[in-house]
N, C-alpha and C positions, 0 to 999 in steps of 0.2 A: 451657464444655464443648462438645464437638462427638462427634458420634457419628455413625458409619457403618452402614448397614446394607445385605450385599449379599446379592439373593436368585436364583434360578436360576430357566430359564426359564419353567419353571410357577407359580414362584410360593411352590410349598411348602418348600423348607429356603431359611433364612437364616443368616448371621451378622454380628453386630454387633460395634462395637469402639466404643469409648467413648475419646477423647482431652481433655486438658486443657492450658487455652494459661494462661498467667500473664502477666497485664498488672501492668508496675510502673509507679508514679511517676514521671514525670520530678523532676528535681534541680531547683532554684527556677534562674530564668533570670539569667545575670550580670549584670551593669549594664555600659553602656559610657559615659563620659564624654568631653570634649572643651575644653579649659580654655578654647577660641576659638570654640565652637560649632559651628555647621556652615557657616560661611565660616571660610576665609583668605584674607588681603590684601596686597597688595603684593611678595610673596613672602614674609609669614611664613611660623611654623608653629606646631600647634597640639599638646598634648600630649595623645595616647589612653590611659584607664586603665579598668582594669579594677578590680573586688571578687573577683573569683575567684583562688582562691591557688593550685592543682593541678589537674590533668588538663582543661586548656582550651587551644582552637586560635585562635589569630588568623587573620582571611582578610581578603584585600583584592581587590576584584573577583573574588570565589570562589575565590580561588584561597590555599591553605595560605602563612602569611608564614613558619613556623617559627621562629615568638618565644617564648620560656619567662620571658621579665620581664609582670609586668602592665600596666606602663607606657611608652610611646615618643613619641619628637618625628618629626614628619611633617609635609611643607608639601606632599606629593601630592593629587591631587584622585583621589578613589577611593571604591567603598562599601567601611565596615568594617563588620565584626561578629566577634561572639565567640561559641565556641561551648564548652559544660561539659559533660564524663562524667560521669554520678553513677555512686556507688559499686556499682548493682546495674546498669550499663551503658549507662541511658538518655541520651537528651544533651540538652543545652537549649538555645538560642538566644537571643544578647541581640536589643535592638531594633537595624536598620542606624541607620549613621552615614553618609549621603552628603555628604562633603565637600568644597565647591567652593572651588576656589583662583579667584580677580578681582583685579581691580584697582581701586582707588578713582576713581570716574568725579572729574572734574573738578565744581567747584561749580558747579551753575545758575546760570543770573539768569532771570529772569522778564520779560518785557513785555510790555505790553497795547495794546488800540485806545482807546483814552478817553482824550481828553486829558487830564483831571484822576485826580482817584482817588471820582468819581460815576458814577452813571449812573441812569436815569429809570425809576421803577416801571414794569413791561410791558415793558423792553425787555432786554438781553442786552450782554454784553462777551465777547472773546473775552481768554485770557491763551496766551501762549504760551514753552514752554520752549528754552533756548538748545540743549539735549541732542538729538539726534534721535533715542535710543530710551530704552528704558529707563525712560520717565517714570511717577509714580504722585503724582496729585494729591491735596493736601488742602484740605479748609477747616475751617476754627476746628479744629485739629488731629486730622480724623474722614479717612480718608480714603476718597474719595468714587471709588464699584463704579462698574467699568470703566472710570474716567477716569486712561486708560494710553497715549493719544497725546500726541501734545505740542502739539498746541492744547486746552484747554481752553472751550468757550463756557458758560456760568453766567449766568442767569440773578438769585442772589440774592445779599444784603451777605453778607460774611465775611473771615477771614485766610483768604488763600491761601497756599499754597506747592507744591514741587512736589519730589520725593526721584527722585533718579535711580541706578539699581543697577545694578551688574554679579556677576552669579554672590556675591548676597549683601552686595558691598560697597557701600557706599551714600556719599549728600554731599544735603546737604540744602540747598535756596537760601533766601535770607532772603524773609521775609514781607511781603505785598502785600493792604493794610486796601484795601476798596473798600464804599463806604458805597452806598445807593441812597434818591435823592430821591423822596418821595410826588406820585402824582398832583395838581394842583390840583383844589379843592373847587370845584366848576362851577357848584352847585345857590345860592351864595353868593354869583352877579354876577347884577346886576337892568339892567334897561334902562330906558330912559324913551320916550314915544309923542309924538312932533313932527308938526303938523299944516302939511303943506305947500299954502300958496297957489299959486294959479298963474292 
């Protein structure tokens, strides 16, 4: 409800006006789906569907596509979304779909400084990937924050590995066990006291 009241300049006569706004519901928001998610690769394509049966817009990069099917094939990289009238005018929005089209990077390999597959409590190895972007490393299959260059240096045992992506599309290099040897127990060697003549 909203009301006006306007009064002159002493003050004394007024009038008022009383107005009423009506707020409706929006219509429940449609779903968007993607049968390939939010990558495509290699120049697929993915299929866009919708749950809404009537009075809904497709847009891509904002702009109206003029489709009346709920369903289409598409290997563009673009934002989609959908958008529904309800029956009393309102409109709803689904969630976007930003879809990148990549390429499947080629498969890593991994190599490291250590001559074996050890190395000594207290100290470090360095691993590094054949990719030179794109890298995101793991161990024992976690993969470990911010280690997104392509040298790795690590300090502890684990499987390694290292997934390299492009715009979504990924390749995963095989797995690199690196054990780490314990300090020696120091406190366990004794000496003996030799009394030198002279």
């Amino acid at each position: 409800t909203i009301s006006l009241t306007v009064k002159n300049a002493a003050g004394a006569d007024s009038i008022t006006r009383v107005g009423y706004i009506n707020v409706f519901p929006s219509p429940t928001p449609p779903s968007l789906t993607s049968t390939k998610g939010a990558a495509i690769c290699d120049g697929d394509s993915t299929v866009l569907s919708t749950d809404a049966t009537s009075s809904f817009v497709w847009f891509r990069n904002q702009q109206n596509m003029n489709l009346v099917q709920t369903s289409f094939t598409t290997k563009d990289e673009a934002l989609y979304f959908v958008r529904l009238r309800g029956a009393n005018g309102c409109w709803a929005k689904s969630v976007e779909l930003n879809l990148q089209a990549g390429t499947t990077p080629a498969k890593p390999t991994v190599t490291k400084d250590l001559t074996g597959m050890q190395f000594c409590e207290g100290g470090s190895f360095n691993l590094t990937s054949s990719a030179l972007s794109g890298n995101q490393w793991f161990v024992n299959d976690t993969a470990i924050t911010g280690a997104l260059g392509r040298v790795l240096n690590y300090g502890n045992a684990g499987n390694f590995k290292v997934v390299v992506s492009d715009k979504g599309c990924t390749n995963t290099s095989d797995a690199l066990s690196i054990s780490m040897l314990p300090r020696p127990n120091t406190s366990a060697i004794s000496g003996m006291n030799y009394a030198v003549k002279g």
